[in-house]
N, C-alpha and C positions, 0 to 999 in steps of 0.2 A: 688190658687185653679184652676185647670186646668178641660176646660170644662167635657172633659170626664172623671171624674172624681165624678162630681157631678149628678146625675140624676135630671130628670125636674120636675117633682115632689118633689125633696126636699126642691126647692126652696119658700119661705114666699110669700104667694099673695099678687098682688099688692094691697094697700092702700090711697086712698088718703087724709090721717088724715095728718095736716102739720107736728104732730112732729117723724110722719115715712115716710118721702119721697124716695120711690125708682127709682133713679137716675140711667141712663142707656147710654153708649155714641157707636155706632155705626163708628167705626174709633177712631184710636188711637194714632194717628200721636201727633207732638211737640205742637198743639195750644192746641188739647184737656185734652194735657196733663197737659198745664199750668193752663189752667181754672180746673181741679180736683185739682190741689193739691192749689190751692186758696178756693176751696171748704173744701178741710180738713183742710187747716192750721186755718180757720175762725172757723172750728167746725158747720160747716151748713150742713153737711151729714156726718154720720156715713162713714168710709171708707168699711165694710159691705154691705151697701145699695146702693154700686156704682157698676156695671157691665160694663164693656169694651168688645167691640169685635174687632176682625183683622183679615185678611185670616193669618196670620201666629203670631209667636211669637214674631217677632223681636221688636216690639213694647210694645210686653204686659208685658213681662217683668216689666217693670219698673211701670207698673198699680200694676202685683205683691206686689211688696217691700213694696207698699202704701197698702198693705192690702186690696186692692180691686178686686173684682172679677172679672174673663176673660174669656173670651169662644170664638169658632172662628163662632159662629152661632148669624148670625144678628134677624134672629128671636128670636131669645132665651132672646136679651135682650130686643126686644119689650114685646115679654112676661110678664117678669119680673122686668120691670119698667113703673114710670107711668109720666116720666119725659124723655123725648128721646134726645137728643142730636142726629143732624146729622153730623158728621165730616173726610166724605170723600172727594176725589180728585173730584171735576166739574163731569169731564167725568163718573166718575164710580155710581154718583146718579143715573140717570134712577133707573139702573139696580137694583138698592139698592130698591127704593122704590115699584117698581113694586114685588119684591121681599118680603117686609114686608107689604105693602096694606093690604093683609088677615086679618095680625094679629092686626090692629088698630084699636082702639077701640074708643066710644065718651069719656071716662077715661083720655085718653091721650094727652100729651102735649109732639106737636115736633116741635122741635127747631134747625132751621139749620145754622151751621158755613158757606157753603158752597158758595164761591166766583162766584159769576154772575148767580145764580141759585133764579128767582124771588119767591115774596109770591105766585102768580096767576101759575106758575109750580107748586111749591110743592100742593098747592092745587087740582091743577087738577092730579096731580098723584097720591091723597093720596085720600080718602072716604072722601066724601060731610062734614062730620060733624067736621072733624078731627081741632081739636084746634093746630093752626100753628105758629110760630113766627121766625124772621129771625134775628139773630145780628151777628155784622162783630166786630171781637176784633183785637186786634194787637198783634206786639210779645211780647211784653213788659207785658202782660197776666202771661208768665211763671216768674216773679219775683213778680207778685201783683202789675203791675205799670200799666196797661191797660189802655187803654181808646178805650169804645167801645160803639155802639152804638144798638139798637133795633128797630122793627117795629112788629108789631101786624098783623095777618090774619083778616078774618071778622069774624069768631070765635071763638077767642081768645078776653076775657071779661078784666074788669081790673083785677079782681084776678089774672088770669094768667101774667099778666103783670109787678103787684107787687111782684108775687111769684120768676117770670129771675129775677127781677133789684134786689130784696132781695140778693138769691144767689151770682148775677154774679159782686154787690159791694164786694166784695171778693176779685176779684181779678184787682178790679181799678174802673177808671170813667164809669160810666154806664147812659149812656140817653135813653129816648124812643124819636123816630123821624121818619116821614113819609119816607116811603121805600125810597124815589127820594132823599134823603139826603146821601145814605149807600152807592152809586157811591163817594158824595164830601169826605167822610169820607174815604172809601179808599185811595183817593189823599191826602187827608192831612194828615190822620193818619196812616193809615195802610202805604204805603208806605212811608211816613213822617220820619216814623222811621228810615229810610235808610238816607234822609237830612238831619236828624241830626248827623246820623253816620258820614258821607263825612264833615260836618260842624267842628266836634267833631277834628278828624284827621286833619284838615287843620291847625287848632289853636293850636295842639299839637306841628304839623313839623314847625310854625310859632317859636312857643319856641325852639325848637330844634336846627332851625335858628341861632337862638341868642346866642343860647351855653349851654340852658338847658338837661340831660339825657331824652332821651325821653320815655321809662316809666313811671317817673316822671310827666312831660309833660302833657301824656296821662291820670293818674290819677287827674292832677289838671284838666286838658279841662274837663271831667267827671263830679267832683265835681262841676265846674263853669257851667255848663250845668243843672244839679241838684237841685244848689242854685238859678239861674234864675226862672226857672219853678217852683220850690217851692213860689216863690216869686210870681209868676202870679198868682198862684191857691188860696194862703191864704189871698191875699191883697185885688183881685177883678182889681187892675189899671188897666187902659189899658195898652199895652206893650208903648207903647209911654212914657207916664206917665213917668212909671220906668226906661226908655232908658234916659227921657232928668235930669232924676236925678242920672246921672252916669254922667253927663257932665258940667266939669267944664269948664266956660271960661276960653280958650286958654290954655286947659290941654290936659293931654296923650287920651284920649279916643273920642274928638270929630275933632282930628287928625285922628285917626285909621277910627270914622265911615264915614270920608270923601272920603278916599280910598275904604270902601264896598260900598257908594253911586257913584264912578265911576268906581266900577266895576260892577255896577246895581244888585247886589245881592239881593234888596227885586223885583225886576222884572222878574226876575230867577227863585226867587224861586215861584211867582206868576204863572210862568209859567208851572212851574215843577207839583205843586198844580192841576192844567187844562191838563196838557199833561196826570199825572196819572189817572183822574177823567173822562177823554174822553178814556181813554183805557179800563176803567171798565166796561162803559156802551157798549162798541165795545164787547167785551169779553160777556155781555150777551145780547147779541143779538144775537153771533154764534150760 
């Protein structure tokens, strides 16, 4: 349904009864995308009660398909929901908010994806009252595999707290953690994603090496990548733990992690962890 199309008035008043929550996202790029359709594949919003906006189509499209609503008017879906997602590019915030201010109400709950944009900004550019909260997801969002992290404003109570992590376990791990954390969480996780990709690829071309097809390869590095982390998550070990029970005296594997230990790869990546986590907090401070 294409905004002009629909008049403002036709649309159902917001509600804030839990089991009609109207869900509203302000940008419509990849991440937002991932977090709605973990919202409908859960069955935790109607795809009805969702409104997306974009200066253009090119995005909304695919909000379409999902049956949920689009308009290229950012007011319109503050209007019209009582649950706001922010998920524009850094730089084009201000303008955004300065933009919807008017229309926010103390009903409202805004929640921003937006990368180096503090709780203590959005509040100062939103009305005194405005219930705020800030989580950083990863990409891994768009398949239900996330892990993300949250922070609460000074007006945002637990209810509101409980109502994101309800939702946003949908679409993966979800914590609530003091703002000062959502810089380490970029390092390790949001960009994390990317080490394990380069990880991923090294242990494929590894087998390729040896003589393996590397498609192949590439699908077992995956599945061994998979099976690990599945392994960290349902057991509790510590990764050590599970590492020295892969190693058998004077077997194939603590051969192999003698070679990662002098090519310093847990200091690497330690480092890696700190170079992305000092870039985050550099970035909001611009």
């Amino acid at each position: 349904i294409s905004a002009g199309s629909v008049a403002l008035g036709a649309w159902p008043r917001v509600a804030m009864e839990a089991s009609e929550l109207w869900v509203g996202f302000v940008g419509a790029g990849r991440m937002a995308g991932g977090l709605v359709r973990g919202l409908l594949q859960a069955g935790k919003v109607p795809a009805s009660n969702i409104l997306a906006s974009a200066p253009s189509d090119k995005n909304l499209d695919a909000w379409r398909e999902l049956g949920c609503r689009t308009t290229h008017c950012n007011l319109e879906v503050v209007h019209r929901s009582t649950l706001v997602f922010l998920a524009t590019k850094p730089h084009i915030l201000p303008g955004v908010l300065e933009e919807i201010r008017p229309a926010v109400g103390p009903h409202h709950i805004v929640v921003s994806l937006v990368a180096g944009v503090t709780i203590q900004t959005l509040q100062r550019l939103l009305p005194p009252w405005t219930k705020v909260l800030r989580i950083m997801p990863n990409l891994p969002c768009v398949v239900q595999a996330g892990a993300m992290v949250f922070s609460r404003g000074s007006n945002a109570g637990d209810e509101e707290a409980a109502l994101l992590k309800s939702l946003l376990s949908s679409c993966g791990l979800c914590e609530e953690v003091p703002e000062s954390y959502i810089d380490i969480h970029t390092g390790l996780s949001g960009s994390g994603v990317a080490y394990v990709y380069l990880f991923a690829e090294a242990l494929a071309e590894g087998a390729v090496k040896m003589g393996m097809p590397g498609a192949l390869a590439s699908r077992i590095a995956a599945q061994t990548l998979l099976g690990a982390a599945k392994m960290l998550l349902e057991t509790g070990e510590h990764p050590a733990k599970l590492r020295g029970d892969v190693c058998t005296p004077g077997g194939t594997t603590i051969y192999a992690l003698h070679q990662l230990e002098k090519g310093a790869l847990r200091a690497t990546v330690m480092d890696a962890v700190e170079a992305a986590t000092n870039r985050a907090c550099d970035m909001a401070k611009d």
